[in-house]
N, C-alpha and C positions, 0 to 999 in steps of 0.2 A: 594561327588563330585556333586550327582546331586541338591544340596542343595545351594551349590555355583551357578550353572550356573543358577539356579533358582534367586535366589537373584543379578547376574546378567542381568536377566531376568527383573525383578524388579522396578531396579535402572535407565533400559533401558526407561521404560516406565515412570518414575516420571522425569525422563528429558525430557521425552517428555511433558511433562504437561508445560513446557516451551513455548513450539508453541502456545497455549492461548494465550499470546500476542499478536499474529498476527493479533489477532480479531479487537484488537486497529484499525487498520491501516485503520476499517469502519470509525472510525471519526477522521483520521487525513487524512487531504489535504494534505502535504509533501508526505507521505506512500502511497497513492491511487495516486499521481504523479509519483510517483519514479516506481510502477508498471505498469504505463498505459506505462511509457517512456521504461521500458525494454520488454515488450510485442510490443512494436513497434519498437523497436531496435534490434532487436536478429541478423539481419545481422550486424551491428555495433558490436554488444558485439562478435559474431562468429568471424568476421575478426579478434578483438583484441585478442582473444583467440589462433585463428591458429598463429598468427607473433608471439605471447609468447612463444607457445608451437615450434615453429620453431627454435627462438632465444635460447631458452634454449637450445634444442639438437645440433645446429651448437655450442654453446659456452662452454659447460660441454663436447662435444664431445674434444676441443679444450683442454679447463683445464686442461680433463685428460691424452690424451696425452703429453701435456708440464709437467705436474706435477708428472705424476706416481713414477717416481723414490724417487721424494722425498716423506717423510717422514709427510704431513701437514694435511692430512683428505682427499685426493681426490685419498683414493686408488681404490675406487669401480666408477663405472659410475652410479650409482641411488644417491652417496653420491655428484657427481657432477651436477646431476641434480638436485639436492635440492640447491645447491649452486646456480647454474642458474637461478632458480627459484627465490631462495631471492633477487640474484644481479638485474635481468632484472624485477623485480617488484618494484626498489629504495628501498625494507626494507635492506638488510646489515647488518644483524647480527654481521659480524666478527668473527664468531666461526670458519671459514674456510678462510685461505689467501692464494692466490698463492706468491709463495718465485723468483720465475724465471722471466725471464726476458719476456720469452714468454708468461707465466701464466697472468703475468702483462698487456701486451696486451690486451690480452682475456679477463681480468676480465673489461679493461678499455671500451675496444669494447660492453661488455655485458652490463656496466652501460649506457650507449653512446645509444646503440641501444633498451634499454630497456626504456628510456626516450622518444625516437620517438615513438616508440611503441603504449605507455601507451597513450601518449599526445595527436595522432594523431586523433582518432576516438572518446577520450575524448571530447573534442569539439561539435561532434556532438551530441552526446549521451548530454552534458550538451544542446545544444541549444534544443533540442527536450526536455528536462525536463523542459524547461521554460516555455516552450509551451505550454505542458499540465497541470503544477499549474496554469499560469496568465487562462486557461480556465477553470478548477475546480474553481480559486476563482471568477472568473464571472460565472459560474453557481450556486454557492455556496449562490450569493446575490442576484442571479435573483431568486431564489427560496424561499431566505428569503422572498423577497419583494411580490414574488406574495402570498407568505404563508400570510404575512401581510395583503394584499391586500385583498386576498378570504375573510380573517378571517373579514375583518372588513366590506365589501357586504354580504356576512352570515350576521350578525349582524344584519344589516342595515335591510336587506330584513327580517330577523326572526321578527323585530321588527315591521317592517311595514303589514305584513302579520296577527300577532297577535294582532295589535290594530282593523284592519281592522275584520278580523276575531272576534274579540269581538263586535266590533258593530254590524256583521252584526247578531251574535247569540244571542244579545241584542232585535233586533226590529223583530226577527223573534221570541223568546221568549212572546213579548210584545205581536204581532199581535196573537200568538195562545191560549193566556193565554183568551186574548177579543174574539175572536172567540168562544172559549170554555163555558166562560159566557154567551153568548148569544143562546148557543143550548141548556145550561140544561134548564129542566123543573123550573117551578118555587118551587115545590114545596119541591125539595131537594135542601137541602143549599148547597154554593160553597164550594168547596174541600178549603181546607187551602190552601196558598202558602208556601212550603218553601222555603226560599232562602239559 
């Protein structure tokens, strides 16, 4: 027994090893938009979340009462709120139908009211993700450029600095090698130069 719950223990974590993807998401612009948009939207996503969670309980509350009697998958209220859920989110399964006439309503009102729902705050949520891509891709190029930029002033200036800097350890070389010649004694020869 405790060999299983081990090994699901396990299993838990090598799925976790899944989230490493996430990492991606440092160099994709889409992903670093998509999260700058829902960290700026959470009262958008919240509101979409409450009118769902609303819709579901006013509509599965409905289902179940029109449907109980019959015979179709909505003998439990958790199995109607999973119905709710599917219909008022457009997926639709159809593993569950209402057969009544009232059911029908309900499920028509739940697809109907689940469309406004969705739609509504969608909108914003999409224009605020515009938002912050088209400004990740302009910061994306301003930084290429200035990368470019620095990169090739580096350059420029290493280059100008090291010619200068050679000459000027050139003539100060020169002046101290003749300064030198001119303090020894005569009678000991000059030191070799090496270059």
């Amino acid at each position: 027994k405790e060999l299983g719950h081990l090994g699901k223990v396990v299993q838990v974590f090598r799925l976790m090893r899944i989230f490493r993807v996430l990492k991606l998401a440092r160099h994709s612009t889409g992903l670093r938009s998509l999260g700058a948009t829902l960290k700026h939207s959470y009262r958008e996503v919240g509101i979409l979340l409450l009118y769902l969670a609303v819709g579901v309980s006013v509509f599965s509350g409905v289902a179940y009462t029109a449907e109980k009697e019959e015979d179709v998958g909505f003998n439990t209220i958790p199995a109607c709120w999973w119905w709710g859920t599917v219909s008022m989110t457009t997926v639709g399964y159809g593993d569950v139908v209402p057969v009544t006439v009232a059911g029908k309503l309900a499920a028509s009102g739940c697809i109907l009211g689940g469309i406004l729902v969705v739609a509504l705050p969608i909108t914003i949520i999409f224009n605020k993700f515009s938002h912050f891509y088209r400004r990740q891709k302009a910061l994306e190029a301003a930084v290429r450029n200035s990368n470019h930029q620095e990169f090739e002033d580096l350059l420029s200036s290493v280059d100008g600095v090291s010619e200068a800097s050679l000459e000027t350890s050139r003539e100060t070389s020169q002046e101290g090698r003749s300064a030198d010649l001119e303090t020894q004694a005569p009678s000991e020869p000059p030191h070799p130069q090496m270059y």
